[in-house]
Steps between C-alpha positions, in 0.01 A plus 500: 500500500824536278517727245493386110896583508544260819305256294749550197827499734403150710395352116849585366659371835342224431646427157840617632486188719362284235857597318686440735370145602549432112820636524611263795314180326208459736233244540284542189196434741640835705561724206123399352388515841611904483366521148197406599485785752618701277250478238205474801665886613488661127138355496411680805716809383320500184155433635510802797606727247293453214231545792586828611612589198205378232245807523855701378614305242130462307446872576836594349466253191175626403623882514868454350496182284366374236296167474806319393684578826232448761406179294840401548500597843145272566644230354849543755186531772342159360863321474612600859180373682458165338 
């Protein structure tokens, strides 16, 4: 399984190649093609670690925040899984 860093480095790769085939006028379908995958990665970035992550963040909102903060972060939580 690759680390949350591997998962970073291939996502930025990815965008790095996205650049360059915009750079070198590529087929639009090609570069949206990449976007696509692009997006579909972060999703699954953001997903896996919100999951190993969520028990963490809740436990560290309700001890150091105030309601404004972990409100705000619940409604990040709400806008990144819909």
């Amino acid at each position: 399984m690759k680390t949350e860093t591997q998962r970073i480095n291939n996502i930025v790769g990815q965008l790095e190649g996205i650049k360059k085939m915009v750079d070198e006028d590529k087929d639009c379908f090609e570069v949206l093609t990449q976007i696509k995958a692009v997006r579909s990665a972060l999703r699954s970035f953001s997903s896996q670690y919100l999951s190993s992550r969520f028990s963490t963040c809740m436990s560290a909102c309700k001890k150091d925040q105030s309601d404004e903060v972990c409100a705000k972060f619940m409604s990040e939580l709400l806008d990144e899984t819909l």
